[in-house]
C-alpha positions as MATLAB code, in Angstrom:
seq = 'XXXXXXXXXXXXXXXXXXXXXXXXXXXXXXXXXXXXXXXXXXXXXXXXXXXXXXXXXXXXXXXXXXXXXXXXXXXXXXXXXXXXXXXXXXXXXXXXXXXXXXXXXXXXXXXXXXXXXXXXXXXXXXXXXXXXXXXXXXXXXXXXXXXXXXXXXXXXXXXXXXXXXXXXXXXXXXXXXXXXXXXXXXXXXXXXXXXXXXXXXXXXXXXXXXXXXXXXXXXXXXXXXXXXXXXXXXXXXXXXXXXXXXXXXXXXXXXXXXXXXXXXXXXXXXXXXXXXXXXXXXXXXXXXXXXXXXXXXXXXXXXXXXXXXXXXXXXXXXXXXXXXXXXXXXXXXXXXXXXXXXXXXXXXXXXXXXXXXX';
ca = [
     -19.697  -52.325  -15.404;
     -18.228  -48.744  -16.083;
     -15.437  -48.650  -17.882;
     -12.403  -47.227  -16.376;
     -11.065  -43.858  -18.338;
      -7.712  -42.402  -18.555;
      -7.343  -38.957  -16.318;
      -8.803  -36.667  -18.322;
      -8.803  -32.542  -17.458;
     -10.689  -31.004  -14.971;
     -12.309  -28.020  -16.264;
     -14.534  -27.186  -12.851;
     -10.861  -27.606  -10.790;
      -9.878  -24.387  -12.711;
     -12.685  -22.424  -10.665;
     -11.670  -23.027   -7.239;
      -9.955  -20.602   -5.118;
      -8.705  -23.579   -3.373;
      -5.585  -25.237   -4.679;
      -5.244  -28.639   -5.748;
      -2.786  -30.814   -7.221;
      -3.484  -33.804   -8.883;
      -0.841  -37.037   -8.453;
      -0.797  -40.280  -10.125;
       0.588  -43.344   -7.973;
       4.388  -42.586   -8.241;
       3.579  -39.201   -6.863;
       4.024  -37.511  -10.097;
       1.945  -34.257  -11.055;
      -0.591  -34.820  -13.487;
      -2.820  -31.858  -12.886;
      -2.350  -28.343  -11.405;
      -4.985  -25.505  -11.391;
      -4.765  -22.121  -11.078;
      -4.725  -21.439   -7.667;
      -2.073  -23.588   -6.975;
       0.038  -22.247   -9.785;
      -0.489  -19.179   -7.853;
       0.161  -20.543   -4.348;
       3.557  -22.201   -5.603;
       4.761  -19.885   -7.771;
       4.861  -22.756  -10.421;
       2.801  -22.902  -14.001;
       1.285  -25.846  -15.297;
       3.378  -26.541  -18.140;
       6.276  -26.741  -15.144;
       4.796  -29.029  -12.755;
       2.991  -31.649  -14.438;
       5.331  -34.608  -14.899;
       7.315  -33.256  -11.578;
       7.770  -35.408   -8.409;
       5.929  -33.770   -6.157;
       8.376  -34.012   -3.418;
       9.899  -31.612   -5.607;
       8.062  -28.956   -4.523;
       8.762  -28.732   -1.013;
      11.865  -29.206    0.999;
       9.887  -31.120    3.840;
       7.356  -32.828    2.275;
       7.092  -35.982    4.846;
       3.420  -34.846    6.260;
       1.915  -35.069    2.519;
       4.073  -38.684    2.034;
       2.417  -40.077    4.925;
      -0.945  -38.833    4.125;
      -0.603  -40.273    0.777;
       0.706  -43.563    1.893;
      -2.359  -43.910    4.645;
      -4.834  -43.081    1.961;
      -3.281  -45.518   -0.438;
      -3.766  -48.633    2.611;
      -6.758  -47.494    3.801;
      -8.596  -45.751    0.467;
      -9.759  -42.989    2.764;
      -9.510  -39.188    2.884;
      -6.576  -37.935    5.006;
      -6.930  -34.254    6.611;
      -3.740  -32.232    8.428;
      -4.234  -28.942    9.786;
      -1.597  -25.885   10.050;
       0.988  -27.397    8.401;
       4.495  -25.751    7.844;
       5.904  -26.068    4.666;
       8.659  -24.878    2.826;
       8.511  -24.515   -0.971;
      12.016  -25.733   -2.813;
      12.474  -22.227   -3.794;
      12.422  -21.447   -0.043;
       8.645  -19.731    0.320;
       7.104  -20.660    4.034;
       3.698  -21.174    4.173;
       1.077  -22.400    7.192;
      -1.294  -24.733    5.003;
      -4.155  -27.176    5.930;
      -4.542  -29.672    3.057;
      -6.460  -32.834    2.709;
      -5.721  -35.571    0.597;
      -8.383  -37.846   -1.252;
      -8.389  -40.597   -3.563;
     -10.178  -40.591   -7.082;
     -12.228  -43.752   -8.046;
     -13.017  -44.425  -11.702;
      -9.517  -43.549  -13.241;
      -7.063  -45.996  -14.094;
      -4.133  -45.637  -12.108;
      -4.043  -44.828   -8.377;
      -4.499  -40.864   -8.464;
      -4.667  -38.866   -5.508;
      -5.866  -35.160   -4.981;
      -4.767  -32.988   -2.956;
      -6.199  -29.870   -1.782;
      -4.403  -27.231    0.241;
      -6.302  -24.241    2.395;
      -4.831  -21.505    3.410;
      -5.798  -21.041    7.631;
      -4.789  -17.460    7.257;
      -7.558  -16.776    3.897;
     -10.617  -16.155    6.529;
      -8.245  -14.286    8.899;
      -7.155  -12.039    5.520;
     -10.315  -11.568    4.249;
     -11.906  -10.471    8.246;
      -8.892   -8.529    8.314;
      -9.720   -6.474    5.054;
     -12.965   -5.920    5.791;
     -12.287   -4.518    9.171;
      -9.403   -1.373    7.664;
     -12.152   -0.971    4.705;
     -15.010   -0.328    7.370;
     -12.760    2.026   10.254;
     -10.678    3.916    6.858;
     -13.891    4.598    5.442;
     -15.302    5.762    9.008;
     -12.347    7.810    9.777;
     -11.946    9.374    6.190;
     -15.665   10.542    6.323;
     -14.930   12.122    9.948;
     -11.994   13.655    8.807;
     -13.629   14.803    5.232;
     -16.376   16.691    7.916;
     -13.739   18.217    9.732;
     -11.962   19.329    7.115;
     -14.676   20.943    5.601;
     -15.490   23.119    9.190;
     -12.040   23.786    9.239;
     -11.636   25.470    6.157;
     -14.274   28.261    6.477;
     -12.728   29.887    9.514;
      -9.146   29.327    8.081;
     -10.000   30.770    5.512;
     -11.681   33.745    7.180;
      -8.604   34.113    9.399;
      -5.989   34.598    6.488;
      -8.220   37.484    4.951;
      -8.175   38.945    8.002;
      -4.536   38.394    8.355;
      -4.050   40.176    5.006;
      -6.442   43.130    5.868;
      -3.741   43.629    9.149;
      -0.943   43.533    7.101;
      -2.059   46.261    5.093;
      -3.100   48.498    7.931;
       0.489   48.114    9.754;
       3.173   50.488    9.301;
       5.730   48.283   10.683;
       7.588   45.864    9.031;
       7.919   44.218   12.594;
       5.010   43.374   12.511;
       4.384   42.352    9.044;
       6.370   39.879   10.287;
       4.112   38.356   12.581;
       1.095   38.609    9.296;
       3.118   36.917    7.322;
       3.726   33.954    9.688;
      -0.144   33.955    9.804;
      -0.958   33.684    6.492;
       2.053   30.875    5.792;
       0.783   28.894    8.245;
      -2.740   29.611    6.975;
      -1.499   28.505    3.532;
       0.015   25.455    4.980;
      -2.740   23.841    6.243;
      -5.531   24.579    3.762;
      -3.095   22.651    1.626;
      -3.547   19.964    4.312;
      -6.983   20.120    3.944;
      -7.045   19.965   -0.128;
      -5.012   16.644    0.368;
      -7.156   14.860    2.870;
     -10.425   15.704    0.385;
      -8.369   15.256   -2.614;
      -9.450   11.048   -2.880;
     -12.790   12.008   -3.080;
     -12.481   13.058   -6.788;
     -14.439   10.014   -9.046;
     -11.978    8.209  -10.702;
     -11.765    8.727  -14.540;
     -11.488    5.439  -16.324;
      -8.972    4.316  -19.345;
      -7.135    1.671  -20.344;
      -3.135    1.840  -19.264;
      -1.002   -0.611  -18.351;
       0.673   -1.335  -14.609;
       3.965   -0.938  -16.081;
       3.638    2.410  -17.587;
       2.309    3.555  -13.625;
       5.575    1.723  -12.308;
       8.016    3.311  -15.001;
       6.631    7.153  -13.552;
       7.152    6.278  -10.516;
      10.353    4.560  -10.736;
      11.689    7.805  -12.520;
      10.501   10.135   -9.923;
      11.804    8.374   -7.032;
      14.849    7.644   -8.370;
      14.826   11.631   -8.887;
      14.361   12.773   -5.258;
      16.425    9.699   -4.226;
      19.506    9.936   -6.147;
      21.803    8.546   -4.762;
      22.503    5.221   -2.751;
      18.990    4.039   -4.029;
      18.181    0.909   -5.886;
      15.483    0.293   -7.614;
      14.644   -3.377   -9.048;
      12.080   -4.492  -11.509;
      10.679   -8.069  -11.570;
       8.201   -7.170  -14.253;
       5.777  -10.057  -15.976;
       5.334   -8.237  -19.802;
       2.517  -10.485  -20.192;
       0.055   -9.008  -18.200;
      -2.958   -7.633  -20.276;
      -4.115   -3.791  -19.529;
      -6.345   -2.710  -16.503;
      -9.051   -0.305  -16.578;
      -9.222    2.701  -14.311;
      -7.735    5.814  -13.141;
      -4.473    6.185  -14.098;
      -3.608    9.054  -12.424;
      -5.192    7.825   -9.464;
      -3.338    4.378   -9.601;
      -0.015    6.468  -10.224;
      -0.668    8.284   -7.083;
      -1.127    5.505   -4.991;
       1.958    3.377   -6.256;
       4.072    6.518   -5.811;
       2.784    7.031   -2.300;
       4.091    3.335   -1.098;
       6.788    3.939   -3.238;
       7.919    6.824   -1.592;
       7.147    5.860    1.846;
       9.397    2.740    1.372;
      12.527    5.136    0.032;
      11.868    7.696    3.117;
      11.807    4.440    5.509;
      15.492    3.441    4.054;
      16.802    7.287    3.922;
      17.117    7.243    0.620;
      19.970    4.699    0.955;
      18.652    0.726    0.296;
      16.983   -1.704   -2.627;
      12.986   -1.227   -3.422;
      11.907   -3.790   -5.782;
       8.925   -3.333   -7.824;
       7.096   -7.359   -9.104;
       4.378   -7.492  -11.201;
       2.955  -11.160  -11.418;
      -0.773  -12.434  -12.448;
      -3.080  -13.532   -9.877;
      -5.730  -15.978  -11.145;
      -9.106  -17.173   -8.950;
      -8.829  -14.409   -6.492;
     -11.120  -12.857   -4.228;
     -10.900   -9.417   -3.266;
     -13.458   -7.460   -1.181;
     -15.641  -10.131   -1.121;
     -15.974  -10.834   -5.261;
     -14.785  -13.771   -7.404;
     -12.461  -13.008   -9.779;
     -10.841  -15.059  -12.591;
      -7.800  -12.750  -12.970;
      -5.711  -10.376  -11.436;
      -2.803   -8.338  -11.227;
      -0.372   -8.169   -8.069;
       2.497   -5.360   -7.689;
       4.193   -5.435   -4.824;
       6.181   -2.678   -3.480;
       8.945   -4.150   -1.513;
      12.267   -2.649    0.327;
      15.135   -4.196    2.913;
      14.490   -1.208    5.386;
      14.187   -1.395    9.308;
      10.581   -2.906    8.439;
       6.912   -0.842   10.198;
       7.201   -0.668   13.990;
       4.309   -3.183   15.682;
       2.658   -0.229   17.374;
       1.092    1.455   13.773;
       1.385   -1.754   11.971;
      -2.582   -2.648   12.254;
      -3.529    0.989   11.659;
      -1.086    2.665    8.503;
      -3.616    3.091    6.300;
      -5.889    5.561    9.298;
      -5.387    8.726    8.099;
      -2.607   11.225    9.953;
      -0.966    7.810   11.021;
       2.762    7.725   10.620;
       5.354    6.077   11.965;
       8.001    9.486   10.863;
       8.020   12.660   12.992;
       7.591   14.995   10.290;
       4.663   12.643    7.946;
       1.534   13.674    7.519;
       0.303   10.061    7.646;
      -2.218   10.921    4.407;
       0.025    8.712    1.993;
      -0.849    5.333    2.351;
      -4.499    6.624    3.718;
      -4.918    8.317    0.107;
      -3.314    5.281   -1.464;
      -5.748    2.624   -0.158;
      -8.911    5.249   -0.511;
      -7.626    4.942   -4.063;
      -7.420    1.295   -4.541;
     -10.528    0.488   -3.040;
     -12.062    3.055   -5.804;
     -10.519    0.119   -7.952;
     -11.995   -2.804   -5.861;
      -8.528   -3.539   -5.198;
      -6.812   -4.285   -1.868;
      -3.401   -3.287   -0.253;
      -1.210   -5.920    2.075;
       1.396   -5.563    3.955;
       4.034   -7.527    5.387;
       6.508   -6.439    7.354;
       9.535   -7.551    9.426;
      13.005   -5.671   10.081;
      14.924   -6.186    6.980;
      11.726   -7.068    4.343;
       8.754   -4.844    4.134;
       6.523   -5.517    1.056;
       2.870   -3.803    0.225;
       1.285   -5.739   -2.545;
      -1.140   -4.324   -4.354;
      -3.953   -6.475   -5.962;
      -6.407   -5.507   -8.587;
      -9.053   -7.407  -10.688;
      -9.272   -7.548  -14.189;
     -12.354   -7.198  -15.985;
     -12.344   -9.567  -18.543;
     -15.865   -8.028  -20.203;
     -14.519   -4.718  -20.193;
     -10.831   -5.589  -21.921;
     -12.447   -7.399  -24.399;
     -14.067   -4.587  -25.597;
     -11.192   -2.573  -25.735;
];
């Protein structure tokens, strides 16, 4: 007969991208992994010993589920759920409920599946595959472009030398401004295609720069927040690019409010992620968030194409250049947005070989 053991840890739980909770027969938490730390916004030391009925507000789906597994000793499966977290996150989850034989004690696990994780990750691969399309059109014609332009401002400056009048050394000098203006154009839509040059540096060094040249060109009536989590270990990459691309959605997000509003800048760590298709055991998440009038529905799919922009004078290259810069970093940019709450959060792996050897 095999003896019956206490609960002991689950070491392989720790490697899912899933997340699952553990419950003994009171419905108290005995185990949490990562990803559910993650999905909750709870740690481990937190949430074992808590009710789970604690976590949510409307928990009656999982109760039921757990009391039909308990009668019947068989797996229990919901789809689409809505739940709301206690500290008032909503969240669409499929979860199944099973019980565990061989413990002692009635202990139940529960797994919970995001329906919107496939969706995401179909969703990230399709802007990765059109940005990349449209930046290497746009690189082409960029390139063609600049030969003639370049050819026309000589010219423009032979003219001006030639004519008498200053009359018309007005009409030159238009020329050659306008000349001058868009070869600058052109240097910034080639610019991301400089290799990245890789360091150690940590997140919150990038979001301190940025936070001090915002706050610079928007001086007054803007607030900027900082949820920071000090813990976080370094990344490795380019800073300067990472800068760039953190000031970009930083200052997109401070044009969108007029320089009159609240951006908050959270850093949090991410643990069992997946991000363009590769497994990682740790992460780090900024997001970029503001209580502006939120991205209008017609660009919202497409603000990271290049020359998209939902302001009459943009150039639409900032958030193009910020996710060609992040994908250098096999990270990934989302974006939520709704009138009142628009937040772009920034994910990047950490490379656990690589900091080790620091």
């Amino acid at each position: 007969m095999n003896a019956i053991k206490e609960i002991p840890a689950f070491p392989g739980l720790d490697m899912l991208s899933t997340a699952v909770i553990i419950i003994d027969e009171k419905g108290y938490v005995e185990y949490i992994n990562p990803s559910a730390e993650h999905l909750f916004d709870i740690s481990k030391r937190s949430a074992t010993g808590l009710l789970l009925k604690k976590f949510f507000e409307n928990p009656s789906a999982i109760l039921i589920g757990l009391d039909q597994i308990r009668h019947r000793d068989v797996s229990f499966t919901q789809h689409e759920i809505p739940l709301q977290l206690a500290n008032q996150k909503k969240l669409e989850l499929s979860f199944t409920i099973s019980p565990i034989e061989g413990y002692a004690g009635n202990y139940s696990l529960i797994e919970f599946v995001s329906p919107s994780q496939q969706t995401k990750v179909a969703r990230e691969q399709r802007i990765n595959s059109e940005t990349a399309h449209s930046r290497e059109l746009i690189r082409n014609l960029a390139h063609e472009i600049k030969n003639p332009l370049g050819a026309l401002r000589g010219a423009a400056q032979l003219l001006e030398r030639e004519l008498d009048s200053e009359d018309h050394h007005e009409y030159t000098s238009v020329i050659i401004k306008e000349a001058d203006r868009l070869r600058d154009l052109l240097d910034r839509l080639l610019t991301p295609h400089k290799l990245p040059q890789m360091e150690h540096y940590n997140v919150h060094e990038v979001t301190e720069r940025v936070r001090s040249v915002v706050r610079a060109e928007f001086s007054s009536g803007l607030r900027i927040e900082r949820d920071y989590d000090l813990s976080l270990p370094d990344l490795i990459g380019d800073k300067d690019q990472i800068n760039q691309a953190v000031l970009n959605i930083t200052r997109n997000a401070a044009q969108a409010l007029m320089g009159r509003g609240l951006i908050r800048l959270k850093t949090r760590v991410a643990r069992n992620i997946t991000v363009a298709n590769k497994f990682h055991k740790l992460g780090v998440v900024l997001d970029v968030s503001d209580n502006g009038p939120g991205i209008a529905e017609n660009i919202r799919d497409s603000i990271f194409f290049p020359l998209i922009s939902g302001k009459t004078d943009g150039s639409g290259l900032g958030l193009s250049i910020a996710q060609t810069f992040i994908s250098r970093h096999n990270g990934v940019i989302d974006v939520e947005s709704e009138p009142g709450h628009t937040c772009f959060s920034i994910t990047l792996p950490i490379d656990l070989s690589l900091s080790a050897g620091k």
